[in-house]
C-alpha positions, 0 to 999 in steps of 0.5 A: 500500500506505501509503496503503491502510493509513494508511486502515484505521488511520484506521477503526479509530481512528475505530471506538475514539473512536465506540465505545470500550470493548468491552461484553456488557451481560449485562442489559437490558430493552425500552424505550419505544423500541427504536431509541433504545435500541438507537443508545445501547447501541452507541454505547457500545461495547455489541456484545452485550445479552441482553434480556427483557422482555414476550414481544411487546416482545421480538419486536420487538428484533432483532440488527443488524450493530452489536450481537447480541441474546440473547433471554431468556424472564421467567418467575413473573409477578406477577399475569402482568405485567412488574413495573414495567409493565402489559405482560403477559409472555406472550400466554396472560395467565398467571403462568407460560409454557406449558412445552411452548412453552417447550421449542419456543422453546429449540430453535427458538433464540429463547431463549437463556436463563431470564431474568429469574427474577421469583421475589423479585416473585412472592414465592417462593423462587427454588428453588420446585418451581414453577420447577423444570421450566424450570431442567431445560430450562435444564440439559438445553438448557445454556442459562443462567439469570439470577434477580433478586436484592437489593432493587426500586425503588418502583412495581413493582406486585409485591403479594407481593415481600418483601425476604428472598427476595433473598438468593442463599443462596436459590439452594442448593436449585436448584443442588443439585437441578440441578448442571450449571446455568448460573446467574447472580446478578442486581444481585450480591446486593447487599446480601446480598454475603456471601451472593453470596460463599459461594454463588460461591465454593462453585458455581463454576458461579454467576456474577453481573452487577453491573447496579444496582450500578454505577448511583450513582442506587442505589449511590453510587459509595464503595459500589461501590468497596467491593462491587466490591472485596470480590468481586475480593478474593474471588478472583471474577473471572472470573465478574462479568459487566457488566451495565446494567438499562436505566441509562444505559449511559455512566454504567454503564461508567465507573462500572466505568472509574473502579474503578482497583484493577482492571487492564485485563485484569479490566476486559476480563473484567468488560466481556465476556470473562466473558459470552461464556465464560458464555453460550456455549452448546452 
């Protein structure tokens, strides 16, 4: 019986040392190659990801014993292809998904969210009438949405994306028009973070990730501290939600671990507690 237990105290500390700590990585993207990716992500104590990307791509990432896979569904393509890439989103070639397959795929369980909204890189209003039709399958079908939000990188090859649009006050429209949707702010809004406030303190049905902004390529890590900050003094909480957007994943977490006016248990929140209560569907 000692020995026997001795042995499960060795793998779970091993488990901790390999792993560390537990993370829903509520957005990345598919890569070069999926396997390396997929080894770094669960090497890093990544046991949950939701993903979108080209439709084809997305086929071929598939959950394994380590780390689930929720699978997400692009949609307002610029000129049909995935910003930053010459991969068209979908097989029709088209700026937007077919809405009947759409619906199938939902109930068919190979989406479990919208997302990523490409709206700022279309160059609409995330609250466009055109998008309309796919936030009411995710009301109907209580599936979240995630919209990109904040500012884009270089070579994105998006003619009509235009910085204005990325501010999450743009969100009011939609959320109006459907109450009941799951909505979550991309990047944090960031730099529009007052805006990200008044939205979320308002519509506690919006959460946001914070991909982008935990990457010190983009934000130093003064200025993280200073965002992060602001939304925890806001009283957000228990709707910030990790996320990596394809950055180098320990780089991401510790950016969160050095944060140390959060306790362990926002931590905790921040790191999973939060995406799992958001994404749990019906």
């Amino acid at each position: 019986m000692r020995t026997t237990l001795l042995l499960l105290m060795l793998l779970l500390s091993a488990f901790t040392i390999t792993y560390g700590q537990k993370v829903f990585d509520t957005h990345i993207h598919g890569g070069a190659n999926s396997v390396t990716q997929v080894d770094k992500l669960t090497s890093a104590g990544v046991y949950k990801a939701a993903i979108s990307t080209s439709w084809d791509l997305q086929k071929t990432y598939k959950s394994s014993i380590n780390l689930t896979l929720v699978h997400g569904l692009m949609i307002a393509c610029p000129n049909g292809k995935v910003p930053y890439s010459d991969q068209y989103c979908y097989n029709d070639q088209e700026d937007f998904p077919d809405i009947k397959w759409v619906e199938e795929l939902i109930k068919e369980n190979k989406i479990q969210y919208i997302g990523e909204v490409l709206s700022q890189y279309y160059g609409i209003s995330p609250s466009d009438e055109r998008l309309y039709p796919y936030y009411a399958l995710a009301e109907k079908y209580g599936i979240p949405v995630g919209i990109h939000t904040g500012l884009a990188g270089p070579d994105h090859g998006s003619p009509n994306f235009k910085v204005r649009l990325g501010t999450p006050m743009l969100f009011e429209g939609l959320l109006q028009e459907f109450p009941s949707i799951k909505v979550w702010i991309m990047h944090a809004g960031a730099p529009y973070l007052e805006e990200t406030m008044a939205i979320m303190k308002y519509y506690r049905n919006v959460y946001a990730d914070i991909s982008a902004i935990n990457n010190p390529y983009i934000y130093p890590e003064a200025d993280f501290n200073n965002i992060m900050k602001k939304l925890i003094d806001a009283g957000l909480e228990d709707r910030l939600m990790f996320g990596s957007d394809n950055a180098d994943i320990d780089m991401a977490i510790e950016s969160v671990e050095k944060l140390e006016f959060l306790s362990v248990q926002q931590k905790e929140k921040i790191f999973f507690k939060n995406a799992e209560a958001f994404f749990k569907l019906k």
